[in-house]
C-alpha positions, 0 to 999 in steps of 0.5 A: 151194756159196757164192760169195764176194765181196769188194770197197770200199764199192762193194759195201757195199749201195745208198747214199741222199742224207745232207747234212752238217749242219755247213754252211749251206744253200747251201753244204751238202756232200752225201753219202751213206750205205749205206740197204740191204745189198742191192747188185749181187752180189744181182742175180746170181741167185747161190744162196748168198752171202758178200759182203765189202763194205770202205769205203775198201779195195783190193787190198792190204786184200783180201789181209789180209782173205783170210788170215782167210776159211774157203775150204772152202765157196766155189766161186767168187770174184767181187773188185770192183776199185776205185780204187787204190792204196788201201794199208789197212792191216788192224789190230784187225779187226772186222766187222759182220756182217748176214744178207739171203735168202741172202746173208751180208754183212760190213763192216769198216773197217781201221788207216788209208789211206796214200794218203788220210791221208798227203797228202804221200806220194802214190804214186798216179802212181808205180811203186810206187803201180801195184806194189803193188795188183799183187802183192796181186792176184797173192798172192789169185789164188795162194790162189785157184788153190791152192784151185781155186776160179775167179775172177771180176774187175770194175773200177769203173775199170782192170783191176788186173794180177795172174798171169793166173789170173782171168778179168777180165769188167768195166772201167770200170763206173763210166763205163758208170753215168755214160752211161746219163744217168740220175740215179736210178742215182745216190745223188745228181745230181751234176757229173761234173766237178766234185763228189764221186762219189757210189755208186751207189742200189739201181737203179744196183746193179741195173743194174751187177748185170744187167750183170755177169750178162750177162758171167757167163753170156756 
C-alpha cells in the first residue's frame, strides 16, 4: 500500500543556493531553488510513495487539492503543516509530475495567496486568519477517517487544530533545524534574525526525515 504526503515547498525536494542576478555584487538577494525531489519523506524507509509538494501552499490549498486524489490505494497519510495562514486558492490546477525509486512526486502552484498578494488585508494575527487553516484541517481529517486511513501530522512551526483525529507527531521542526548550528543543513548560511529563510539542503531533509521516523516508529 501507498502512503501519501502533502505539504508547501518544504517537501518539494532538498534546495541549493541561487543568487538573484538582477542585484549587485554586494547587494545580492540570495535564494534558493529545489536542486532534487528527493526530501525528508524518502528518509522514511517508507515502500511506496505519493508525495505532493505545493510551493506557497497551507491548509486551505490542501483540501482543494484532496478533492482530486484517488484514495483507494493509500494506507496512510502523512500532511506537513507549515506556516499559516496561506489562504490559496487552487485555479486551473497543473501538476508536474516526476518519478524517483519508489516515490511518485507531484508539483503545482495554485490562483494566488491572499495573504501574500493582498499586503493591505492581513489577516495572519486575526481570528479568522487562525479559523480558517483550522477547518480546512478538519474537512481532510474528515475525508481521511471516512476512508479509514490514519493520519500523521508535522509542523514546521505550530500545531494546526483540527477534530482530533490525527495524530500529531512534530512541532517546530524548523527551530529543531536551526539549534543543531550547522550550516550544511541549510541551502544557504543565513542571520536567523534578519535574512529570509532559507529551505532546507539534502542533509537537513535527512535530518528532519530521521526525525520524523524516530517519532513513527516511537
Amino acid at each position: 500500500m501507498t502512503t501519501l504526503v502533502i505539504g508547501c515547498s518544504f517537501s518539494q525536494g532538498s534546495y541549493y543556493p541561487k543568487y538573484d542576478k538582477r542585484k549587485d555584487t554586494k547587494e545580492r538577494y540570495l535564494r534558493d531553488s529545489v536542486n532534487t525531489v528527493k526530501g525528508w519523506y524518502n528518509f522514511l524507509d517508507l515502500s511506496d510513495l505519493i508525495v505532493y509538494g505545493l510551493g506557497s501552499y497551507g491548509y486551505v490549498g490542501y483540501s482543494e487539492i484532496f478533492k482530486t486524489i484517488d484514495l483507494s490505494n493509500i494506507s496512510n497519510c502523512i500532511i506537513q503543516e507549515t506556516f499559516e495562514p496561506r489562504i490559496h486558492f487552487v485555479s486551473d490546477l497543473k501538476l508536474s509530475k516526476k518519478k524517483l525509486g519508489n516515490m511518485t512526486h507531484f508539483t503545482g502552484r495554485g490562483l494566488k495567496n491572499v495573504v501574500h498578494s493582498v499586503p493591505t488585508f492581513d489577516i495572519r494575527n486575526t481570528i479568522t486568519g487562525k479559523h480558517i487553516p483550522s477547518v480546512s484541517k478538519c474537512y481532510i481529517e474528515n475525508i481521511l477517517e471516512k476512508h479509514n486511513i490514519p493520519c500523521y501530522t508535522i509542523s514546521y512551526r505550530e500545531e494546526i487544530k483540527g477534530t482530533g483525529y490525527s495524530k500529531h507527531l512534530c512541532s517546530d521542526l524548523y527551530e529543531k533545524v536551526i539549534r543543531q548550528k550547522d550550516p550544511s543543513l541549510f541551502s544557504f548560511d543565513f542571520k536567523h534574525d534578519t535574512d529570509p529563510w532559507p529551505h532546507l539542503s539534502l542533509k537537513g531533509n535527512e535530518f528532519v526525515g530521521n526525525y520524523v521516523k524516530s517519532k513513527l516508529n516511537g
